[in-house]
C-alpha positions in Angstrom: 68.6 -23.9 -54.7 69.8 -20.7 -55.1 67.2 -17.6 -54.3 68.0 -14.0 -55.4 66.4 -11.8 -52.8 64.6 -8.3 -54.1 67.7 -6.4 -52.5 69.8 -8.2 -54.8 71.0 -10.5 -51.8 71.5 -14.2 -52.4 70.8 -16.9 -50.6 71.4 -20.9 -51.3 68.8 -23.2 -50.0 68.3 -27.2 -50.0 64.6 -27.9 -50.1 62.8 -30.3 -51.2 59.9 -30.0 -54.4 57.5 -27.3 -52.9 55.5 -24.8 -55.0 56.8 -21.3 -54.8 54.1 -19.9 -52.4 55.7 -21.9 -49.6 59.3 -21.0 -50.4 58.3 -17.1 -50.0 56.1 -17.3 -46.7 59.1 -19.3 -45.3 60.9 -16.4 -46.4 58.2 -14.3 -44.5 57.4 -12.4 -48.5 54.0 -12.0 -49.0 53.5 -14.1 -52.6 50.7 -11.1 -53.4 53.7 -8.5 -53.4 56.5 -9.9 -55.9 56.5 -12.0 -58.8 59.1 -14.9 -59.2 61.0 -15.9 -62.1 62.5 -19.6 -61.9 65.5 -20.2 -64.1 64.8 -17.0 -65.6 61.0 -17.4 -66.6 58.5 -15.3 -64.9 55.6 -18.0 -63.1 53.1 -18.3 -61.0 53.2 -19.0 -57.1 51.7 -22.6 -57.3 54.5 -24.1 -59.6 56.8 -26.8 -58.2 60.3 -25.7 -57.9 62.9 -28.4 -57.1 66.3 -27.8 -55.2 68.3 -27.9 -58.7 66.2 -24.8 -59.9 67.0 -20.9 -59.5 64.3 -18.4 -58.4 64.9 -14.6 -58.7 62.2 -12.3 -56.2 60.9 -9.0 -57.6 59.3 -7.0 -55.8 56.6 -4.8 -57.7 56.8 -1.1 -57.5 54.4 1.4 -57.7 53.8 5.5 -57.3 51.5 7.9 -57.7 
């Protein structure tokens, strides 16, 4: 699998089917501060991603 990283680094990965909330706290990201898109779609942290699949992190960002 390969993982794009919010600071644009990338990372390959073989893991088995796991739901995205897994993938980023073994990434130590907290899944309440980014939103993932898998092969280009934005979805939610409790889909299954498989090893063949391509996840992109985004971190939000905010002001004031």
């Amino acid at each position: 699998m390969k993982i794009t990283l919010p600071d644009k680094i990338i990372i390959e990965r073989k893991i088995q089917p796991s739901v995205i909330r897994d993938i980023l706290k073994s990434l130590d990201i907290n899944p309440s501060s980014v939103i993932v898109a898998k092969n280009g779609n934005i979805v939610p942290d409790d889909v299954i991603i498989e090893d063949a699949d391509e996840l992109k992190i985004i971190a939000f960002a905010h002001g004031g």
